[in-house]
N, CA and C atoms as a LAMMPS dump frame, in Angstrom:
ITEM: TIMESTEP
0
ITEM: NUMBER OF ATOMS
279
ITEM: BOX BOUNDS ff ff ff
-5.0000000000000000e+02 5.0000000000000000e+02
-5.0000000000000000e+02 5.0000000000000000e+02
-5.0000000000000000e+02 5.0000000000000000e+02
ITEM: ATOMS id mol type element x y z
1 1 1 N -407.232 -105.719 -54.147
2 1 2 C -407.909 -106.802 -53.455
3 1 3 C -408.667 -106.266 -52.237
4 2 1 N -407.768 -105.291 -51.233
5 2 2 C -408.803 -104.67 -50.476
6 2 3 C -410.148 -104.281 -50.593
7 3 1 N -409.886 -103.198 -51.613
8 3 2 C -411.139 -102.145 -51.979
9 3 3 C -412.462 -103.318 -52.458
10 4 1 N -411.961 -104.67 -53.324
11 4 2 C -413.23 -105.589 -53.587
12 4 3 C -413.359 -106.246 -52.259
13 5 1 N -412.997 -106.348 -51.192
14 5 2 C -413.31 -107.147 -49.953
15 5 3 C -414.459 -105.497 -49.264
16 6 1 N -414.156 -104.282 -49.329
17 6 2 C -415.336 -103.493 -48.755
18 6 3 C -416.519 -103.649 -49.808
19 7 1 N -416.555 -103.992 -51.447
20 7 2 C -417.295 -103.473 -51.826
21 7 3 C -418.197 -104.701 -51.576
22 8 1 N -417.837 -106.093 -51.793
23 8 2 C -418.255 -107.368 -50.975
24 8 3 C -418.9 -106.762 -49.717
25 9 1 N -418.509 -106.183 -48.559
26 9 2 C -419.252 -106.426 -47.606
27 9 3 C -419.998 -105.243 -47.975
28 10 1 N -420.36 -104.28 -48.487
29 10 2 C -421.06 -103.446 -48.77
30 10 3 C -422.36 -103.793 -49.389
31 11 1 N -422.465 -104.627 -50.556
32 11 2 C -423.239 -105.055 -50.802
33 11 3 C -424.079 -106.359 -49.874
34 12 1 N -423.247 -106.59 -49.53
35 12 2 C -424.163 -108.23 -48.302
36 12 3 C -424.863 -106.658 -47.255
37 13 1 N -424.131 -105.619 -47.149
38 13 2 C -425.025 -105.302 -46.113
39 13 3 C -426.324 -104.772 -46.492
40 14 1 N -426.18 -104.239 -47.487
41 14 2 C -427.79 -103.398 -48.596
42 14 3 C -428.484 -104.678 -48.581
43 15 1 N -428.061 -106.018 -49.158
44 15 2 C -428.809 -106.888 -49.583
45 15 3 C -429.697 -107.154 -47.801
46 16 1 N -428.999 -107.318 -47.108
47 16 2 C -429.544 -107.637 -45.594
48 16 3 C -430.48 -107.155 -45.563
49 17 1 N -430.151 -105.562 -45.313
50 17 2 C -431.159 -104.653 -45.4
51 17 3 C -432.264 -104.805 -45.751
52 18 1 N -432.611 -105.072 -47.148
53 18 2 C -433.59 -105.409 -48.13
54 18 3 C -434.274 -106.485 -47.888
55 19 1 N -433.735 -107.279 -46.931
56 19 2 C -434.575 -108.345 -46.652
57 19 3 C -435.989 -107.823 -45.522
58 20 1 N -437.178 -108.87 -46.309
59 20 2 C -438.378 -108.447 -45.441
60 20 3 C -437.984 -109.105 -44.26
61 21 1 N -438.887 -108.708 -43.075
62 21 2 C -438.553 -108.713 -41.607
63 21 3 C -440.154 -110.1 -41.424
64 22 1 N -439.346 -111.176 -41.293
65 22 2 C -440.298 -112.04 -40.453
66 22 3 C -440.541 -112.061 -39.027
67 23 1 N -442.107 -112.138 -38.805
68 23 2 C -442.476 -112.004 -37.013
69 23 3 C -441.521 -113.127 -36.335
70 24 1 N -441.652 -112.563 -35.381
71 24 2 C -440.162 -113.254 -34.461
72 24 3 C -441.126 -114.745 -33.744
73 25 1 N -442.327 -114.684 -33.828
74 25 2 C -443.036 -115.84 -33.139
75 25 3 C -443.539 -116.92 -34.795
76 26 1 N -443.015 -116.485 -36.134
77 26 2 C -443.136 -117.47 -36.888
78 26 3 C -445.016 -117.272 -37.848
79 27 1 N -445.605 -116.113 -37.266
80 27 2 C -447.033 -116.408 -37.902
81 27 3 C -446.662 -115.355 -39.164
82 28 1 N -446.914 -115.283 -39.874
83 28 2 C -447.094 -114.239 -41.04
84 28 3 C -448.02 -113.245 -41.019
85 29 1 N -448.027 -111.821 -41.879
86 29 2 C -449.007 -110.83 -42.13
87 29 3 C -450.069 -111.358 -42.193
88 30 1 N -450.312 -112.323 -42.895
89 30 2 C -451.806 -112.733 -43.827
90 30 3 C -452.261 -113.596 -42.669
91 31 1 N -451.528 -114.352 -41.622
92 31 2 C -452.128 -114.852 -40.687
93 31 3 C -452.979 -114.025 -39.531
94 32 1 N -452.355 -113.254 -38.694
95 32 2 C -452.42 -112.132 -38.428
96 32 3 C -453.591 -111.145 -39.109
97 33 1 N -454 -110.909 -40.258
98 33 2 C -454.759 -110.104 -40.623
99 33 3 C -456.029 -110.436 -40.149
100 34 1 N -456.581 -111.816 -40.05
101 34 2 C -457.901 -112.371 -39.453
102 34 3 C -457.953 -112.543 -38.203
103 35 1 N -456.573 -113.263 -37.373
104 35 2 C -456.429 -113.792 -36.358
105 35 3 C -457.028 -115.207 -36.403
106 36 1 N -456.373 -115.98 -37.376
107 36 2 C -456.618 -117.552 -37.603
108 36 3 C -455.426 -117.969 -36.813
109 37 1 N -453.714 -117.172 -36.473
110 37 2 C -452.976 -118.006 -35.531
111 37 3 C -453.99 -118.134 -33.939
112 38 1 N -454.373 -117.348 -33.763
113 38 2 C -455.119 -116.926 -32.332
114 38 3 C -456.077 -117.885 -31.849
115 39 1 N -456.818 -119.071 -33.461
116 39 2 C -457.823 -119.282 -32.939
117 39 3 C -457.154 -121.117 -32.902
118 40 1 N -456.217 -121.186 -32.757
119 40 2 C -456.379 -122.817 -33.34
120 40 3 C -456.083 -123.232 -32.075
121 41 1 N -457.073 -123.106 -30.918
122 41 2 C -457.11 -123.89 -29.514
123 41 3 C -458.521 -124.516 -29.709
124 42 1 N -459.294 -123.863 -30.858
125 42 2 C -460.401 -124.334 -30.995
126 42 3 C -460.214 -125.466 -32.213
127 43 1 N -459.74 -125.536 -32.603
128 43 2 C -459.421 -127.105 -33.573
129 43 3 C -460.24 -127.879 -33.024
130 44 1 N -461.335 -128.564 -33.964
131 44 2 C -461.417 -130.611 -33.306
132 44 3 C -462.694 -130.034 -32.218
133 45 1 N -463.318 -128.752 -32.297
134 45 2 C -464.284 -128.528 -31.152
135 45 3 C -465.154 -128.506 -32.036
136 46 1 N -466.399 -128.26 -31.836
137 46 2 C -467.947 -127.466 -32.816
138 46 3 C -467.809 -126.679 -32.951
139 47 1 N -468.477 -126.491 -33.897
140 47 2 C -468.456 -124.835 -34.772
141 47 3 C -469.089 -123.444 -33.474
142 48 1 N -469.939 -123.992 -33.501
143 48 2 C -471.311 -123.897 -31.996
144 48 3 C -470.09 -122.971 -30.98
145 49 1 N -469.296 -123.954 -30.964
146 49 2 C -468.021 -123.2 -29.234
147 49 3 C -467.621 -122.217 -29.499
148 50 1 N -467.238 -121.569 -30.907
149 50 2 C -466.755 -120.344 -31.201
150 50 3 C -467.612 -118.857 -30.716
151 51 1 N -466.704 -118.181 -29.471
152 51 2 C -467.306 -116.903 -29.543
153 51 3 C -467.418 -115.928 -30.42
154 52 1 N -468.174 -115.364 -30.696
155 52 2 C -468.279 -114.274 -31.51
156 52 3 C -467.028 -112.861 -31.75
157 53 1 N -467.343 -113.277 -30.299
158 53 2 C -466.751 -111.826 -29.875
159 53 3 C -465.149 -111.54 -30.43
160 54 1 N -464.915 -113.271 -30.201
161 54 2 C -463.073 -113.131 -31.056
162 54 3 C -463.236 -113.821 -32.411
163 55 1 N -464.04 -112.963 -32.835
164 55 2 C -463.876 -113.347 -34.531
165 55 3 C -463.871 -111.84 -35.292
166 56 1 N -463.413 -112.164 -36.257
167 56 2 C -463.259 -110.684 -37.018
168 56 3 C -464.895 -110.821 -38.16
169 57 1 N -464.841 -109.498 -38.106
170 57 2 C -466.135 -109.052 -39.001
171 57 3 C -466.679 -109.935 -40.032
172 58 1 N -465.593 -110.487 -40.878
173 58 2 C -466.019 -111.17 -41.891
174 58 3 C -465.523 -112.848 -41.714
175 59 1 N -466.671 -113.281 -41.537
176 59 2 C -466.123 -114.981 -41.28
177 59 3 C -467.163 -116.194 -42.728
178 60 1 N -466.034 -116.972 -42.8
179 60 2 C -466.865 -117.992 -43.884
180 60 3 C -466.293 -119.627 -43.278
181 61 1 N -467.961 -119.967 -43.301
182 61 2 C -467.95 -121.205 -42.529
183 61 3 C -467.738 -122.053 -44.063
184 62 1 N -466.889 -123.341 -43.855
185 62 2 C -466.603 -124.226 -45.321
186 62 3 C -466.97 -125.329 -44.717
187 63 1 N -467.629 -125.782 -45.224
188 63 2 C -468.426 -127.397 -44.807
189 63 3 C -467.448 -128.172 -46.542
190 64 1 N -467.723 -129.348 -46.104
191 64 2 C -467.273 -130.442 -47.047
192 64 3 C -468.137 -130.044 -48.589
193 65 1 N -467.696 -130.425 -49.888
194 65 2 C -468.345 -130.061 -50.69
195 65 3 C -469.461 -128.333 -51.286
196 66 1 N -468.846 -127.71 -50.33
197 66 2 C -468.867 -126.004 -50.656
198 66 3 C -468.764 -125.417 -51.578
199 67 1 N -468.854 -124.662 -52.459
200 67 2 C -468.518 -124.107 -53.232
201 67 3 C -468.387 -122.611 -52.277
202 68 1 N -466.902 -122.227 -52.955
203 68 2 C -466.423 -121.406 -52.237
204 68 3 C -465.812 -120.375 -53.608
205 69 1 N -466.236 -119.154 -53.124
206 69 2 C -465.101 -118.08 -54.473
207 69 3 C -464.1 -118.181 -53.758
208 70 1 N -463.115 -117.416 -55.145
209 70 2 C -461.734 -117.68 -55.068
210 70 3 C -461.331 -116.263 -54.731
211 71 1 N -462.417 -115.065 -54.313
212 71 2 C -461.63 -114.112 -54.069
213 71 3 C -460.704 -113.858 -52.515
214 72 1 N -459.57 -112.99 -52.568
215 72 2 C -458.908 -113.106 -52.001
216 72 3 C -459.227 -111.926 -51.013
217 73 1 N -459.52 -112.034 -49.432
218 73 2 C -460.07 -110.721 -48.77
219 73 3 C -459.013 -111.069 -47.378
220 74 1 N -457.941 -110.482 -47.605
221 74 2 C -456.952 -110.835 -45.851
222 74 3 C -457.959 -111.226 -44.746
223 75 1 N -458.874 -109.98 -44.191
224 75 2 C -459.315 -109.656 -43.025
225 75 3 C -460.087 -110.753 -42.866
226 76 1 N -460.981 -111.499 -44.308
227 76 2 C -461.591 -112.848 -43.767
228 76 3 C -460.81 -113.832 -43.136
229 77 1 N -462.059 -114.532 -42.333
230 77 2 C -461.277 -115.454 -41.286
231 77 3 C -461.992 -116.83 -41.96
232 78 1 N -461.196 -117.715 -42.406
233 78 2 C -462.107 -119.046 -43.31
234 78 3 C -462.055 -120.209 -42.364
235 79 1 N -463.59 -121.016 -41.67
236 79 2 C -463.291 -121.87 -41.14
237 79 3 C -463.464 -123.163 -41.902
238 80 1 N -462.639 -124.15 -41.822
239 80 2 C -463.131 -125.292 -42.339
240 80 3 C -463.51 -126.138 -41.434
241 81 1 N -464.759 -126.909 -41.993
242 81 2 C -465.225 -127.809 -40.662
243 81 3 C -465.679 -129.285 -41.446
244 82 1 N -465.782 -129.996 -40.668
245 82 2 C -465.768 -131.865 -40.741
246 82 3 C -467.632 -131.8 -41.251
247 83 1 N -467.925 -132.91 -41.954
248 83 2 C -469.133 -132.98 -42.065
249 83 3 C -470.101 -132.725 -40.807
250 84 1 N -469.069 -133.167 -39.546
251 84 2 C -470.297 -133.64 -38.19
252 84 3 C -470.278 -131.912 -38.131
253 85 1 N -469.658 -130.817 -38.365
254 85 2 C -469.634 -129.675 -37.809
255 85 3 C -468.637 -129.242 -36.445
256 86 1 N -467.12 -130.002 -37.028
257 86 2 C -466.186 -129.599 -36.185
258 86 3 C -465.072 -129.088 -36.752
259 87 1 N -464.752 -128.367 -36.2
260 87 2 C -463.49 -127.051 -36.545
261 87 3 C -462.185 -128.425 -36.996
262 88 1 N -461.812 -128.054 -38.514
263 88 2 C -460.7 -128.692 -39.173
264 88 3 C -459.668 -127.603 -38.529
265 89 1 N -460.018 -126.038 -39.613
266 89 2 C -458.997 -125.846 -39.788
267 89 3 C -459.076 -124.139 -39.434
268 90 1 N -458.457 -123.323 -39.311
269 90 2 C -458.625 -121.631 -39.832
270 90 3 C -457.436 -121.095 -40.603
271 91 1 N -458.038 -120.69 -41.809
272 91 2 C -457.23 -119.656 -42.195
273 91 3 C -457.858 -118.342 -42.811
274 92 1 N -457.027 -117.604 -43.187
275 92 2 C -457.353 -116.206 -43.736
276 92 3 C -457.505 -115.649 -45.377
277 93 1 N -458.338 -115.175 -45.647
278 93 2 C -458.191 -114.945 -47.087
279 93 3 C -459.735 -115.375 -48.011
């Protein structure tokens, strides 16, 4: 009975181990890869207010009725915006 109570905690500890490591503030890799957590103070503003300067290289503006590909690129930063041209949403990908 002993020896199965170490091999029990032996395994919970590998399995621990093995677990991926979530950011301690809650945003994910894929968030992070664009910096869409960074930007959502701009929510509900114009498109217009966004500096340049804190946007990453590759940005795609989504208006209502868009046609948008489905490819998948982390580093893009995707904005969605309201017909009038105000910041819905950001994400990445």
């Amino acid at each position: 009975m002993r020896g199965q109570y170490w091999v029990l905690v032996a395994i919970c500890t590998a399995l621990t181990a093995c677990q991926a490591q979530s950011p301690a503030n809650g945003e994910t890799d894929v968030a992070r890869s664009c910096g869409a957590a960074r930007l959502s103070g701009w929510v509900g503003q114009d498109v217009s207010t966004l500096d340049e300067q804190y946007l990453p290289q590759i940005v795609r503006l989504i208006r209502p009725g868009d046609a948008i590909t489905e490819d998948h690129k982390p580093g893009r930063l995707n904005v969605v915006l309201s017909k009038a041209g105000a910041i819905k949403a950001f994400y990445c990908g």
